[in-house]
N, C-alpha and C positions, 0 to 999 in steps of 0.2 A: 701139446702145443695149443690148442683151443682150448684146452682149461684153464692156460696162461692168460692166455687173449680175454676170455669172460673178467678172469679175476681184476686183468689190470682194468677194463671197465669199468667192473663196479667199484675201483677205486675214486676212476676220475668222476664215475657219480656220485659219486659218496662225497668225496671232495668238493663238488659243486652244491651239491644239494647243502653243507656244511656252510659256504662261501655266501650262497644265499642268506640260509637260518642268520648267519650273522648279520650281512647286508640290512636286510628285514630288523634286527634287533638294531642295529644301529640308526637304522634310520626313525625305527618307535622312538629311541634316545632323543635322534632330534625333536620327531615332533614333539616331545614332553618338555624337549628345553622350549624351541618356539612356544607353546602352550602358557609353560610357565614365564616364559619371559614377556608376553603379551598382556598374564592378569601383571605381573610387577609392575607394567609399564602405566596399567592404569589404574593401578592402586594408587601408584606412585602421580598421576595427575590430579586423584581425588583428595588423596593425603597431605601432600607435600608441598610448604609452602615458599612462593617467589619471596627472593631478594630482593628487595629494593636497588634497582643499581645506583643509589646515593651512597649505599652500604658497602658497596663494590671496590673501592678504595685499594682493601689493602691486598688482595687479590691479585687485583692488576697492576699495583705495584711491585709486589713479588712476583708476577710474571713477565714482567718487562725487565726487572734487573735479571733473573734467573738467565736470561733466552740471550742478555748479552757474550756468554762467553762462548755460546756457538755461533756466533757475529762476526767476534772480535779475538786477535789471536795476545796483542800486545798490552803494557799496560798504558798507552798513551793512550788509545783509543777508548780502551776502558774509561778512565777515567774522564774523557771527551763525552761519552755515553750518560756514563751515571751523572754528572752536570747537568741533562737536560731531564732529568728524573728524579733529584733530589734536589732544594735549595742549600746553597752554602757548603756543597758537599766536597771532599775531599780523598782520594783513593790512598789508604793506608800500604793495601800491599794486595798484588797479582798473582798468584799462582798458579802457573805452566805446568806441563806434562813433558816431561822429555821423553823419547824414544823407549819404552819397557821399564819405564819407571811405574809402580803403586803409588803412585800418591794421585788423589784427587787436584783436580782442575777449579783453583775457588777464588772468589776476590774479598777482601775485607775494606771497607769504606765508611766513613762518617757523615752526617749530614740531617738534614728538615724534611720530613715529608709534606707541610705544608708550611708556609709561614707562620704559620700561628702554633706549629707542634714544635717540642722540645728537639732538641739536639742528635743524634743515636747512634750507635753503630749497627751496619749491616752487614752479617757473613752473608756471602751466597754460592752455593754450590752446582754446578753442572753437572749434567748425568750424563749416561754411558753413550761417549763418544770414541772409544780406543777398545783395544783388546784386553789391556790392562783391567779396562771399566767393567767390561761383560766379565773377567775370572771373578771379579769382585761380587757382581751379579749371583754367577752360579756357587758360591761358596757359604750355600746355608745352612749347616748345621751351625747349630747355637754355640756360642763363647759367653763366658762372663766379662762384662765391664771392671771399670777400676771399683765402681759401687757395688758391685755383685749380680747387676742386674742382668740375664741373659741376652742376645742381642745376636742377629743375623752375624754369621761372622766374618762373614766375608767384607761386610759394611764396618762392623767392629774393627777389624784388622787394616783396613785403609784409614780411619780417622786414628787410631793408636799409634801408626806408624809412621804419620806426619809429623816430623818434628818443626817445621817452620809454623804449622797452624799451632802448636802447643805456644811454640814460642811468643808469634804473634798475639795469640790471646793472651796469655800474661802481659806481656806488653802495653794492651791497650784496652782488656776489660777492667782493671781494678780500678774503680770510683765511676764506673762508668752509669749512669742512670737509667740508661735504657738500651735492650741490645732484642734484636732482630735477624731471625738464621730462615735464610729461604734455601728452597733448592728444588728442581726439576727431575726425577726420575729417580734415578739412581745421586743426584744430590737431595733431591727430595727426603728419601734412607739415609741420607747422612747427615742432615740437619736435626731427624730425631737422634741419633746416635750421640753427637758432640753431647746435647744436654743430657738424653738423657740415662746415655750409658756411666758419666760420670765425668767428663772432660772439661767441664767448664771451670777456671780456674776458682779459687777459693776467696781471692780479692774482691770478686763480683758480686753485687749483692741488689743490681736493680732490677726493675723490668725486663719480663721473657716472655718473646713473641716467635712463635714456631710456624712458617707456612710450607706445607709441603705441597708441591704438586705433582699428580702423576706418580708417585713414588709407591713404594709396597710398606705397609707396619714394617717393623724391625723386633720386634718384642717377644721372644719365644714364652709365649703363657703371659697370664698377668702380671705384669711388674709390679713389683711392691714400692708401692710410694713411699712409704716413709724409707727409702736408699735415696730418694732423689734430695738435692740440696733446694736449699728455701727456694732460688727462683726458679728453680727447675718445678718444682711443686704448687707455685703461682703460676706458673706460665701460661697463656692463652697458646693453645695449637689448633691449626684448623689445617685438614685435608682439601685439595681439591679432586675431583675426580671428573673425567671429560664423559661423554656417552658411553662410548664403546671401549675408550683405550685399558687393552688387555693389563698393563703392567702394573697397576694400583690395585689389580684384584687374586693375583699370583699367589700371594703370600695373605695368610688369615682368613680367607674365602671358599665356604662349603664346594667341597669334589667331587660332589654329586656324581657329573657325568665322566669323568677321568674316572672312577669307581668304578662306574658301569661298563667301560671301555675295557679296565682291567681285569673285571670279573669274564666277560666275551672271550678274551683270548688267556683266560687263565690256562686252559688244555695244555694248551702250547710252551708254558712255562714252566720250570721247577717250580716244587711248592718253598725252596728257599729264594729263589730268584720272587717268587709273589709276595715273599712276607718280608722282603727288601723294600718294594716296590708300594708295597701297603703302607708300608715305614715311612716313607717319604711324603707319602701323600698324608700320613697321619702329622708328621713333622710342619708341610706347609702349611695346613689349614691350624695348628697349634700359636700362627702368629698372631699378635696384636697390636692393636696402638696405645696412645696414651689415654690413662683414664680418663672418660669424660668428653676427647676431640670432640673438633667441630668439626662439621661435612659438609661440604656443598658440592651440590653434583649439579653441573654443565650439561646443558640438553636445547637444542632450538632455539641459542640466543639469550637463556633466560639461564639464570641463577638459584637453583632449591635447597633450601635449610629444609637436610636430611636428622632427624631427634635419632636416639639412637636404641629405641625401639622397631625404627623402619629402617637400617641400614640393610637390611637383609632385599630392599627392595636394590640395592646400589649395588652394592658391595658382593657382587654373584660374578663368578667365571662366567656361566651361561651368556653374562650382559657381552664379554668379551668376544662371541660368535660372533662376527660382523665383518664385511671387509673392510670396514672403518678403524679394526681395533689395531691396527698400526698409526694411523692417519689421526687419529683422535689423539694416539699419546706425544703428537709433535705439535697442536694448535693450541696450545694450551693460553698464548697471549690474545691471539684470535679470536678465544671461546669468553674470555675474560673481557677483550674492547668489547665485543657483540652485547655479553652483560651488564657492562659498569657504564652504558651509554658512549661509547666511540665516537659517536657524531660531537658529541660536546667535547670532547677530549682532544678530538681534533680541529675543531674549532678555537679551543683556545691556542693553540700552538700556532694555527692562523693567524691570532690575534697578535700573538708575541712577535710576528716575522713582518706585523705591516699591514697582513693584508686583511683590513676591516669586512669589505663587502662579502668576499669568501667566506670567513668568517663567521658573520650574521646568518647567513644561508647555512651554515654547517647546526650553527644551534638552532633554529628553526627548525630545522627537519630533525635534530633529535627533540624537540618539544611535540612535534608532527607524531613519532614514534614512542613517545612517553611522557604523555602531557604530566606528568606525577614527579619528573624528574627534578627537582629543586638545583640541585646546580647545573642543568641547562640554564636553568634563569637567570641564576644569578652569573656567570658569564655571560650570558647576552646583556644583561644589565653594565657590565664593564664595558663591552663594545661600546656601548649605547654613550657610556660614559667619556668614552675616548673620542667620540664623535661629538661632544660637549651639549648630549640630548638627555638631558638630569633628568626630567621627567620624567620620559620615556624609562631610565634606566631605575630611577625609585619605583617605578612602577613593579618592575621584573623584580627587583629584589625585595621587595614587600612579599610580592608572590613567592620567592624561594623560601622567605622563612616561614610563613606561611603552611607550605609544604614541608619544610625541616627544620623546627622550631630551633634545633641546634646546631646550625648550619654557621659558624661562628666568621667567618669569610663573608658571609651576606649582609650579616651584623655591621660590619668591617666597611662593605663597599657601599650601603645603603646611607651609613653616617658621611663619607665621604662626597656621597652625591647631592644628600641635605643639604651641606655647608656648601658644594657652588652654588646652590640656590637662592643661597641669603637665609635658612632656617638654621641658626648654629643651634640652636637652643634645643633643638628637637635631635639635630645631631649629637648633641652629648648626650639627650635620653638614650638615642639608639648604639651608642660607642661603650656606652656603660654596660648595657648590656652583652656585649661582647666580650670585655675583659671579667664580667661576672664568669661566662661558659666556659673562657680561657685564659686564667688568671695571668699565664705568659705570655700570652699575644703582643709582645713588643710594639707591634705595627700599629695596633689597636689605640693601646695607648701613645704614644706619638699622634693619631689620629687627632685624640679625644683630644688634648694638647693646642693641634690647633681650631679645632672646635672650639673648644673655651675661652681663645683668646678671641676669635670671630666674635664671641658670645658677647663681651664686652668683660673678663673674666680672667684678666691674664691671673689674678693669683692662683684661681685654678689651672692656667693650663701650665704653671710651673710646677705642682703637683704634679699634673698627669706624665708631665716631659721626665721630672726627676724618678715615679715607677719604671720609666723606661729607661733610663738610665742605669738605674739598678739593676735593668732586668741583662741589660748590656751595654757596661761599661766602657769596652772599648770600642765604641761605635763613636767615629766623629762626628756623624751627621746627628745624630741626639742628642750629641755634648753642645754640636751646634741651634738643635732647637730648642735645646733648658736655655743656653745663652741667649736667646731671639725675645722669649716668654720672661727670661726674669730683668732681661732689659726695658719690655713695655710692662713690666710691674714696677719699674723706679728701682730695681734691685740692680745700678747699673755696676756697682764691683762686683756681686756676687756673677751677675753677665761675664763680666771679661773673665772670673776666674773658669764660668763652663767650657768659655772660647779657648783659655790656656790649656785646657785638660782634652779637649779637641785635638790642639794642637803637639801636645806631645804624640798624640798618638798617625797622626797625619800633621807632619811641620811644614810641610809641601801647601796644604791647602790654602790656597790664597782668599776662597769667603772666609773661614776663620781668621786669618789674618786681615780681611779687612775688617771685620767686625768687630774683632779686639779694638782695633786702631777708632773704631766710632764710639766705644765705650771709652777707650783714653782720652779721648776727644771731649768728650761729656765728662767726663770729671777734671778738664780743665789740666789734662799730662800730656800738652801738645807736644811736646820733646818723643815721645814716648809712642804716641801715636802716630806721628808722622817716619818712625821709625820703624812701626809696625805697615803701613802702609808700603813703606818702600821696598820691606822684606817679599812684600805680597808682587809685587811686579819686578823682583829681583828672582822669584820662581818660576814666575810666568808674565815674560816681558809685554808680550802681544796677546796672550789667552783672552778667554770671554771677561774675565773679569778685571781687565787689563785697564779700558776705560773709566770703571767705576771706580776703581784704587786710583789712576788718577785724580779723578774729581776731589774723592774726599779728600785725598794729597793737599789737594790744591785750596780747599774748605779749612782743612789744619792749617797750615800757610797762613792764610788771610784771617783767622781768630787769633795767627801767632803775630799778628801786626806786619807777617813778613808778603805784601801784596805782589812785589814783583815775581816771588818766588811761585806765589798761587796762578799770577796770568800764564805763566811759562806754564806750568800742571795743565790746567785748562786748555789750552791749545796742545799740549801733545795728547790731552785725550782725546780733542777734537781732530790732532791728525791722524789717532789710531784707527777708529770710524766715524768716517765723513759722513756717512747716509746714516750713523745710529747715536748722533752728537748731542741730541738735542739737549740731552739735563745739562752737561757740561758749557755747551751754547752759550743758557741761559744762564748760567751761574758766571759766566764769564763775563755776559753782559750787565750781570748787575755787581762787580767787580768795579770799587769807585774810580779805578786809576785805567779803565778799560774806553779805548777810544767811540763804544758804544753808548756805555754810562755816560759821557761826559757830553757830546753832540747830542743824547736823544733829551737830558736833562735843560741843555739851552735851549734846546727845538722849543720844549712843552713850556717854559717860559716865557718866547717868543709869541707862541700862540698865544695861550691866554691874556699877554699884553692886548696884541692884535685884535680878538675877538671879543674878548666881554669888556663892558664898561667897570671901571675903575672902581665906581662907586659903588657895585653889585654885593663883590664879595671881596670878604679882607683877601681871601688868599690870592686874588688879580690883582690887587693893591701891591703884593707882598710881590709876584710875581717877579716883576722884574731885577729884583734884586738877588733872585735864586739866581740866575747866571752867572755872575759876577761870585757868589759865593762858594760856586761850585767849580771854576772856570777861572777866577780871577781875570776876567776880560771877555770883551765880547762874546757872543756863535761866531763861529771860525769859519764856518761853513754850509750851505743850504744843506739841510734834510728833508727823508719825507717823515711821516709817521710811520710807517714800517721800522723806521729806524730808535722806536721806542722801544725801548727790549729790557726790561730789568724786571721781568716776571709780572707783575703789577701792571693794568693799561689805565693810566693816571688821569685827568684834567676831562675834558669833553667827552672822550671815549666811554671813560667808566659812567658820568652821570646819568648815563640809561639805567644803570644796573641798580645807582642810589635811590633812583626815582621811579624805579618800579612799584607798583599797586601796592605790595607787599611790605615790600621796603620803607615806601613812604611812610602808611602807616605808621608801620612799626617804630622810625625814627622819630617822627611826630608826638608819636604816646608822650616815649621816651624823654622828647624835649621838654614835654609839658611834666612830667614827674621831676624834672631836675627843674625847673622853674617854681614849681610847687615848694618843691627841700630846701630851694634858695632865699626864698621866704627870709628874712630877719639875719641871712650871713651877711657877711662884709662883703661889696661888691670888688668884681675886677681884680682876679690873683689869689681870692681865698681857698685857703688847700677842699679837693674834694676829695671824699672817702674813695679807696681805690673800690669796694663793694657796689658805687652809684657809678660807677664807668658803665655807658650804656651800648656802647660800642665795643666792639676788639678788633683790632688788627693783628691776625696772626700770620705772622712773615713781613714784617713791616717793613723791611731793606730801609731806605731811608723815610720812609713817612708821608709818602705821597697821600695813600690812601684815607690813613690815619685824619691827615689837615684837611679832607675835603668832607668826611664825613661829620668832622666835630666843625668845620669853618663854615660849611653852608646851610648845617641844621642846628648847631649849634650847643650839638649834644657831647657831652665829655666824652671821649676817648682814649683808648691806649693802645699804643702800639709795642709786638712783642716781636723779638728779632732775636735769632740764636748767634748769632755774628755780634760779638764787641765792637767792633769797627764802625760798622753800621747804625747801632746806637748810639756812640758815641757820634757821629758824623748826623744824626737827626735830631740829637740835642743842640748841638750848634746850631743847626739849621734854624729850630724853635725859637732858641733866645737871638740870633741874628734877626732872625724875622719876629720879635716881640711876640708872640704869643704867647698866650700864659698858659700854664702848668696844671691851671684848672681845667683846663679846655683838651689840651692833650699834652700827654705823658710817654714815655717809650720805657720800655723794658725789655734787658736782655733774660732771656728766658727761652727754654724750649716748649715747642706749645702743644708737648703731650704733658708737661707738668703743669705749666702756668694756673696758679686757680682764678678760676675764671669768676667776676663778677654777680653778685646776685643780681643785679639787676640789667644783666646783660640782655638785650632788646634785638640787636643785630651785631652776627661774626664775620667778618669775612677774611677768609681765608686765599693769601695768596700759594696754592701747593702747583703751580704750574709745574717747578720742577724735583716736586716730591714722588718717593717714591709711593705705588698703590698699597702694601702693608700698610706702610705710617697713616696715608690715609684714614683706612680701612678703621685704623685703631682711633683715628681722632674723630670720626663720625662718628661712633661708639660710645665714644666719652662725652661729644656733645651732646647727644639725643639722651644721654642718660642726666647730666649735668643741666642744661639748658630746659626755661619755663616750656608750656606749652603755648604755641603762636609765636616763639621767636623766631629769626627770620637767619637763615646761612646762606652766606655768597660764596661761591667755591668755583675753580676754572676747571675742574679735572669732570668728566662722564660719567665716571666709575668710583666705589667707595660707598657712596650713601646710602648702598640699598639696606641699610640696616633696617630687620624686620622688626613692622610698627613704631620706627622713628621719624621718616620723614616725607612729606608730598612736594614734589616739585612743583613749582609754583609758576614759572617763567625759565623761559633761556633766552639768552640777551647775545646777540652779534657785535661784537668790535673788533678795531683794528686793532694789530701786535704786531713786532717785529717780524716773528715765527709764522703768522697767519693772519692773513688783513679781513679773515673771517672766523675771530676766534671765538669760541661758546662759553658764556659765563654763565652759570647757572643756580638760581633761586631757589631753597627747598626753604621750607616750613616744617617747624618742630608739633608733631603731633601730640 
């Protein structure tokens, strides 16, 4: 009995003392992992170099579509998602999990990852979220692909036995240019599987981008590349891998300490059970990846390109000892905004919702956190831009590229900020440079386009409109700016045919439809135009551009001789919006059969009878006989001068403007050169050459201005009027009131074509109710066209800032209808 007693003793010593020895060997095990994993750690900070998060891109892109289908269960949602992640994007097809079904959980989508990049599809895959996912998980012994290439087969056996993803890819990879396979974890392992086990359909022949995150190799031993198909063998793959998360280092990753573990308790096992056990662990550590990957390993916010000479500092189980190594393989979007700069990421998406000020604050403090960050800048330079602070915003994006010479978006929004400035010129340098880096940038060129035309350049910016045309055909709104560009190039058929091609593809759109109708217009197929106009308010009776189509309605009308039909337009565009009437107003009021036109004409009659002596000037002489011409019988009724409204502020009003410093001069020289050339002509009524016209009146309605500049300086004039009507009605006028032909002329012409006189001295321009493009484009041609020292009279603020064309000279207050303080203003041709 006591020798039992001893014996079981010295068992449970024995036992103990055994339990220790291990304890003791186990815990050496750890310190040598600790050990070793403290020099990896700072090999790995001596060695290993930061990402740029400008770089960060496609990372986080593939980490944000991967993460949606543990979000989202449906595919409305889905496709709700990848909209705010892709431009232009489109969800081809959702695949669900039903209850103990094998098949993977994936979405297939088309779409832009930025504006300026090409078209693509994107598979993505979700990892082990089912019970299904984990058998999938633990079933690794190796299988052959359809190429022969060996592969985890558990992962093998789930993408082979999809038959809706076979489907789907045949479907919709052949001719595809570019395709894109992301996945997270266990889809991570299955985006290398689809290419490069052999499943990629044989149609396909473009671009192969592989991101896995999280995921394990798949590859039992090296694959042999030459089984891979051409894009599987170009492909660009990159791994991600987080700090700690265990399941990217599972499979291919030295077993050091699982070794050591299994050596400790070998006593305790058969020697067949240990050479099973050895099998397995020689099986996991036998996997690989694709020759060549990329790696980047997630650590503290920052991003490191691991070469693959130092993967051994990454790619260790040992790294996986952490309490983090669950926690790590689930933030993989997390680890991705922390690196690819989040603050800017999220600040734009501010931008896009409204909220500027938040916004600005969000890229600030990513600039605060990474002054190096080049597209922080360059979205703060769009805020900037949105807040119409151009300066401020070239400044930033100067700075972005700067920082990322081939940041082709800063190119983009830099050129764009130029031209509000007034510098086109400098913006077409910098817009050229963009479609250099990205020969498809659509956006780009559309930019460049209206660049050019700013420039003073419309034949270039019909070039740069028709590359983007090609680049996308079916785009209205480009069909609509080659039509805009080859309109201010005089190419006004080839115009309406852009506008037609517009319009089959959007028949709905009403600015195509009225801009057709302005090109009909201008080629004199008022029938045609006036039909296109009514199509455009027969789509949209009351829309925003409900007004406008009236007006020209009513402009077609009144060139078609048909006036009553034009007053009727005019007033229903003025009752469409009462508070936003004004161009219509005025076009109404200078309408000859308009009870405006008709009372402000006897008024201005009236007066100059009244006020100057007879003898002064012919045209007070002439004076009262305009009423009677215009009116067939007396003023009907007292007015005030507010009541003058036909764009033009005619008689006493304007002679401020004629007889500014400026002006005077300039009509003065003028005079004196046509008195000079008159020398040895026949006096009173001999033809002048149209080239010694020293005046122009552009927008002459009936010829107010025209008579007072050529009647009280005595300088030949011409007035140009796009309305037949109007000319016609200021010819009468002329020869009723005897003036000669030498003195002033009218011409119907529009006065982006009219050629303008060489000896033109002073223009003035009536655009009260022009629109600012037309403008824009006639300042242009003036300052290009026009000597240096000639003198432009213009009523509009805006337009002239054409850079190193013109110095403002004076601004001149008169009364108008619209404004009994209205600003007419003097520039000088530099």
């Amino acid at each position: 009995m006591q020798s039992a007693s001893r014996k079981g003793v010295t068992t449970v010593v024995n036992s103990m003392v055994w339990l220790l020895f291990v304890a003791l060997q186990v815990l050496w095990a750890l310190v040598q992992v600790l050990y070793f994993s403290i020099l990896r750690a700072i090999e790995r900070n001596l060695t290993l170099k930061v990402v740029p998060p400008a770089e960060l891109d496609l990372p986080l892109l593939s980490a944000r579509l991967a993460d949606l289908p543990y979000q989202v269960d449906n595919a409305e949602e889905i496709a709700r998602a990848v909209g705010t992640l892709l431009q232009e994007s489109r969800l081809l097809h959702f695949e669900e999990q039903a209850l103990m079904e094998t098949n993977a959980v994936w979405f297939l989508c088309e779409g832009r990852r930025s504006a300026s990049a090409a078209k693509a599809l994107f598979l993505v895959f979700r990892g082990t979220m089912s019970p299904t996912d984990a058998i999938a998980d633990v079933m690794f012994r190796p299988e052959a692909g359809p190429n022969g290439v060996r592969c985890h087969g558990g992962f093998l056996r789930t993408v082979r036995e999809d038959a809706t993803l076979h489907a789907k890819l045949k479907m919709h990879l052949p001719g595809c240019d570019e395709l894109y396979i992301f996945g997270h974890s266990l889809g991570g392992a299955l985006s290398q599987v689809v290419a490069g086990a052999g499943f990629l359909p044989k149609g396909f022949g473009g671009r192969l981008t592989i991101v896995n995150l999280g995921g394990p190799v798949v590859f039992f031993g090296t694959p042999d590349a030459a089984a891979f198909d051409e894009p599987t063998a170009g492909a660009r793959v990159m791994s991600v891998v987080n700090a700690n998360d265990i399941v990217p280092r599972l499979l291919g990753c030295p077993l050091s300490f699982s070794r050591k573990l299994l050596s400790l308790f070998a006593a305790s096992n058969s020697h067949k059970k240990q050479r099973e056990q050895e099998a397995i662990l020689d099986t996991l550590e036998q996997y690989q990846g694709f020759p060549g990957f990329e790696l980047l390993f997630m650590h503290g916010g920052k991003a490191y390109e691991v070469p693959p000479k130092h993967r051994h500092l990454v790619l260790h189980l040992a790294e996986a000892l952490h309490p983090r190594c669950i926690a790590d393989h689930l933030t993989y979007v997390a680890a991705a905004e922390a690196a690819a700069g989040a603050r800017s990421n999220y600040g734009a998406a501010l931008k896009a919702s409204g909220d500027l000020p938040a916004a600005i604050a969000e890229f600030e403090a990513a600039i605060s956190l990474d002054p190096t960050y080049a597209r922080a800048y360059n979205n703060y330079g769009n805020a900037k831009q949105a807040l119409g602070e151009y300066h401020d915003a070239i400044r930033l994006h100067t700075t972005a590229i700067e920082l990322m010479p081939t940041l082709v978006t800063a190119y983009n929004n830099l050129g764009n900020a130029l031209r509000e400035v007034g510098q086109p010129v400098q913006a077409v340098a910098v817009l050229e440079k963009a479609v250099v880096l990205s020969p498809t940038y659509t956006a780009a060129y559309t930019n460049l386009g209206a660049a050019a035309q700013a420039s003073g350049a419309p034949d270039h910016a019909v070039i740069w409109h028709s590359f983007a045309q090609r680049l996308a055909p079916g785009d209205p709104t480009i069909s609509n700016n080659l039509g805009a560009a080859l309109e201010a190039n005089g190419q006004v058929a080839e115009a309406g045919a852009a506008f037609e091609r517009g319009l089959a593809v959007a028949p709905t759109s009403t600015t195509l439809r009225i801009n057709l109708g302005n090109t009909l217009r201008k080629r004199g197929r008022l029938e045609e135009a006036i039909q296109s106009y009514t199509a455009a308010l027969e789509a949209d009776p009351e829309g925003v551009d409900a007004p406008l189509a009236y007006n020209n309605l009513a402009a077609a009308f009144q060139a078609a001789g048909e006036s009553q039909r034009a007053l009727q337009a005019y007033e229903a565009a003025i009752a469409l919006r009462p508070a936003d009437a004004s161009l219509a107003q005025t076009n109404l009021d200078k309408l000859p059969i308009s009870r405006a036109y008709l009372s402000a004409a006897a008024y201005e009659s009236r007066i100059e009878t009244e006020q100057v002596e007879e003898s002064t000037r012919l045209w007070s002489v002439r004076a009262s006989e305009m009423s009677h011409t215009l009116m067939d019988g007396t003023v009907a009724e007292e007015t005030t001068l507010g009541a003058f409204a036909w764009g033009g502020v005619w008689g006493h009003t304007l002679a401020a403007v004629f007889t500014n410093a400026e002006s005077r001069t300039a009509l003065y020289a003028a005079a004196a050169r046509h008195a000079k050339r008159s020398i040895g002509r026949a006096p009173d009524g001999a033809k002048v050459p149209d080239a010694e016209r020293a005046v122009v009146v552009l927008g002459s309605s009936i010829g107010f201005e025209a008579y007072l500049a050529a009647l009280t300086f005595g300088v030949p004039t011409v007035g140009v009027e796009l309305l037949p009507g109007l000319v016609e009605l200021s010819e009468d006028v002329r020869s009723s009131l005897q003036v000669p032909e030498s003195i002033v002329k009218f011409e119907c012409a529009d006065a982006l074509a009219f050629r303008l006189p060489t000896a033109a001295a002073l223009v003035y321009v009536d655009d009260t109710a022009w629109d600012v493009p037309v403008i824009e484009r006639l300042a242009t041609r003036l300052k290009r066209e026009l000597r240096s020292g000639a003198v432009v009279v213009h009523n509009t603020k805006h337009g002239y800032e054409v850079e190193g064309g013109f110095r403002r000279v004076a601004v001149v207050e008169v009364g108008t209808s619209w404004n009994p303080k209205h600003l007419v203003y003097v520039e000088q041709v530099l």
